[in-house]
ZAKEGU-966605 format. One record per residue (C-alpha): x, y, z; residue number from 1; residue in three letters. Coordinates in steps of 0.001 Angstrom, whole numbers, plus 500000, padded with zeros to 6 digits. Example, Ala and Ser with C-alpha at 12.3 -4.5 7.8 and 13.67 -1.06 7.14 Angstrom:
! residues 2
(atom (512300, 495500, 507800), 1, "ALA"),
(atom (513670, 498940, 507140), 2, "SER"),
END
This chain:
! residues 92
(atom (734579, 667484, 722662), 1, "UNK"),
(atom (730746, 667000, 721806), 2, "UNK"),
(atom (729521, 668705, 718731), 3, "UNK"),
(atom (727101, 671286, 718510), 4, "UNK"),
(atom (724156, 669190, 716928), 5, "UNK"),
(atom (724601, 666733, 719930), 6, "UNK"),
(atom (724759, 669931, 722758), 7, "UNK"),
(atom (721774, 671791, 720788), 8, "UNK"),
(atom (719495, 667730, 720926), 9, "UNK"),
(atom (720096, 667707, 724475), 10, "UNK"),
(atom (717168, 667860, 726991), 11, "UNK"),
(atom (716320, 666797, 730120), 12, "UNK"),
(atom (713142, 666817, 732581), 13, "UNK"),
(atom (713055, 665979, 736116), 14, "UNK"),
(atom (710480, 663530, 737342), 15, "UNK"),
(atom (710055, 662849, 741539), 16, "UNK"),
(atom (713696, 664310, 742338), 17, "UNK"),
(atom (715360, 662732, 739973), 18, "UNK"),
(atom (716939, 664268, 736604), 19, "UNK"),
(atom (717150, 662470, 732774), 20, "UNK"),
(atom (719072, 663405, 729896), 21, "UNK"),
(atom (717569, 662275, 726086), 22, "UNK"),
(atom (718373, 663925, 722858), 23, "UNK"),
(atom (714986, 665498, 720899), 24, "UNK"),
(atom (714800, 664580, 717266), 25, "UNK"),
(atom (712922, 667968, 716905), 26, "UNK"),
(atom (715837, 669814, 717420), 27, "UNK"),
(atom (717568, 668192, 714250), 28, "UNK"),
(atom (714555, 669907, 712407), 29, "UNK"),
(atom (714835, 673599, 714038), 30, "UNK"),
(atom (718519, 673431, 713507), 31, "UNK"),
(atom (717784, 672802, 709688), 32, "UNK"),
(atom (718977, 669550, 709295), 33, "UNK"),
(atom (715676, 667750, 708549), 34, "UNK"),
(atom (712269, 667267, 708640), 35, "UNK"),
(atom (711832, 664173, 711101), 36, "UNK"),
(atom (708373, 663618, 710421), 37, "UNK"),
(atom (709178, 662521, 706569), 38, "UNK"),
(atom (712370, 660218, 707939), 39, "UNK"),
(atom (711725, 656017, 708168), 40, "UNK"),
(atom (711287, 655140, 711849), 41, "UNK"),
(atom (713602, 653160, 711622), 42, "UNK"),
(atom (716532, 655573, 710373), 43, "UNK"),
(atom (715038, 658144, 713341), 44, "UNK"),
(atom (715882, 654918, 716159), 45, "UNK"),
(atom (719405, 655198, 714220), 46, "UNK"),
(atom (719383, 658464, 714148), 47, "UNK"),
(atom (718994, 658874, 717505), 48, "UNK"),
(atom (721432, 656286, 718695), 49, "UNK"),
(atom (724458, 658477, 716256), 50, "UNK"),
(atom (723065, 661463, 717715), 51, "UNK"),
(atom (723676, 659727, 721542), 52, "UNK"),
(atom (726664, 658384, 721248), 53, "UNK"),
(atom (728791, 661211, 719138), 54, "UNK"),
(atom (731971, 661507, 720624), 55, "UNK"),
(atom (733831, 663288, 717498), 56, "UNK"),
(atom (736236, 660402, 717299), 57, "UNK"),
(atom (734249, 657281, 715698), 58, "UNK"),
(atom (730501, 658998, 715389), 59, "UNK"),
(atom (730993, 662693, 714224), 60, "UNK"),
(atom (728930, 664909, 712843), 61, "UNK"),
(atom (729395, 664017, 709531), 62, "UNK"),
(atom (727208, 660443, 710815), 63, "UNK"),
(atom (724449, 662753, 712098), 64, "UNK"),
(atom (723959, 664673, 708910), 65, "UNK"),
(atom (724527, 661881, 706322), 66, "UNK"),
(atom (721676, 659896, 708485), 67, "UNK"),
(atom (719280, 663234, 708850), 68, "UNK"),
(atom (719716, 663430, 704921), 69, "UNK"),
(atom (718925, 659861, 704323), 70, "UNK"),
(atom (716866, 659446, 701030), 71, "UNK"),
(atom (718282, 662868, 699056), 72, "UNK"),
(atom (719280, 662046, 695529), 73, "UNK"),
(atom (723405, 660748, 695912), 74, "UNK"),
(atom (723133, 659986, 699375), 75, "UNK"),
(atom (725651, 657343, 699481), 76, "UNK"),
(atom (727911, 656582, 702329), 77, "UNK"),
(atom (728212, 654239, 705812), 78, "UNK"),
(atom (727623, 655094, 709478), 79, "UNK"),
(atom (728965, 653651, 712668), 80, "UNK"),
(atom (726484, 651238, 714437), 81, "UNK"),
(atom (726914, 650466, 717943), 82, "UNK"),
(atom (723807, 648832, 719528), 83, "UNK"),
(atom (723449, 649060, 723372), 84, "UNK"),
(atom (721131, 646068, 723221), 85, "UNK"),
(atom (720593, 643441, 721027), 86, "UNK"),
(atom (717191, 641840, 721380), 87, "UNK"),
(atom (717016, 637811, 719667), 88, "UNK"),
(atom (713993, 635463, 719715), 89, "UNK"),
(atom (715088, 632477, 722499), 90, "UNK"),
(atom (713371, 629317, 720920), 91, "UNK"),
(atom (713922, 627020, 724074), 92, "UNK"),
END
C-alpha cells in the first residue's frame, strides 16, 4: 500500500504519445511538510529517491518526513538508501 505523501507527489505529463510518472518536490511543501527551497540539494536528490521508492515496508513515511525535516533542532535518526545508479570515475 503506497502512502499518501507518495500518491499526493505523484505527477505525470504526456510528451508525443507517450505518458511519465515523477514525484514533485512541491507537493511536499503544499502538503506542509517543508519548504523545499531552504532544503540542501543534495538532501532534495535523497529526498526524492525516499519519496520514489516508498513501499511502506523498508521506506515509510516516517523516511519522507524525517528527510523533509532535515536540519530542525533534534533531528536525529537514519534513512534507507537505495541508489538506482552508482556513478564512479574509470581511471583506465
Amino acid at each position: 500500500m503506497t502512502s499518501n505523501i507518495k500518491e499526493q507527489a505523484k505527477k505525470s505529463f504526456e510528451v508525443r504519445g507517450k505518458s511519465y510518472t515523477y514525484y514533485d518536490l512541491k507537493s511536499l511543501e503544499e502538503q506542509g511538510l517543508t519548504k523545499i527551497s531552504k532544503l540542501p540539494y543534495s538532501i532534495r536528490v535523497l529526498l526524492e529517491s525516499v519519496l520514489r521508492q516508498e513501499d511502506d515496508f523498508v521506506i515509510t513515511d516516517d523516511h519522507i518526513k524525517a528527510l523533509a525535516h532535515f536540519g530542525k533542532e533534534g533531528n536525529e535518526g537514519e534513512v534507507p538508501f537505495k541508489p538506482s545508479r552508482v556513478i564512479l570515475q574509470d581511471f583506465t
